[in-house]
N, C-alpha and C positions, 0 to 999 in steps of 0.2 A: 624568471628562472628560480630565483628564491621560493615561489609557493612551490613550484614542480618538487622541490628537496623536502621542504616541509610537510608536503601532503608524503611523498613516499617514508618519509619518517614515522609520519602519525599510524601509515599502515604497516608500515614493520612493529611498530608499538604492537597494535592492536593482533597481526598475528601471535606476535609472543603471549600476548594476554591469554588470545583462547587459545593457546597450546597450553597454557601455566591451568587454566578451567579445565580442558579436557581429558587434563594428568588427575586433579582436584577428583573429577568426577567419575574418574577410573577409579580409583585406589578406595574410593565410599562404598561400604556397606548398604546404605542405602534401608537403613535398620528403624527411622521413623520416615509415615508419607502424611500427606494431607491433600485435598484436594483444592485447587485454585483454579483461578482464572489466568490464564497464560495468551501468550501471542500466537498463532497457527504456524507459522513459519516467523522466519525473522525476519523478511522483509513482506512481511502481512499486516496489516490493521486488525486482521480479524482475531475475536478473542474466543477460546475456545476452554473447556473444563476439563482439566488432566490433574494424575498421581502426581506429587514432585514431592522429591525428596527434600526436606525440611532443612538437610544437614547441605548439601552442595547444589541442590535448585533443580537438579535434572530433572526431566520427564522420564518415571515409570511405569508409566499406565495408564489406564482407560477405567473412569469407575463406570459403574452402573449407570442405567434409569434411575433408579430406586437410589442408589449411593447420590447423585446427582439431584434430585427432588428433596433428598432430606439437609443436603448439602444449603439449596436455596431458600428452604424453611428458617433457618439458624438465623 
């Protein structure tokens, strides 16, 4: 019975957390990006190359081929 309260705790934690991100990444300008390697989804392995904003992390964009080639040269 104990883990059942535990575990429902740690997931009321973690909603609060990404509601407290989602506020964060609303109210950003989103005024520098850079391009990185990120995860596809969140419950994905797979790593995929996107804009993210410097200042709150969010994905905003898709670069190029060409943005993407000079990206892997660096």
């Amino acid at each position: 019975m104990m883990n059942s309260n535990k575990v429902a705790n740690l997931i009321n934690k973690r909603h609060k957390i990404d509601k407290e991100i989602e506020d964060i990444q609303k109210g950003c300008p989103h005024s520098s990006r850079s391009i990185k390697y990120v995860r596809e989804r969140l419950d994905s392995t797979a790593m995929v190359t996107r804009y993210i904003c410097d200042k709150c992390l969010l994905i905003i964009g898709y670069p190029t081929k060409e943005e993407i080639q000079n990206y892997l040269k660096q």
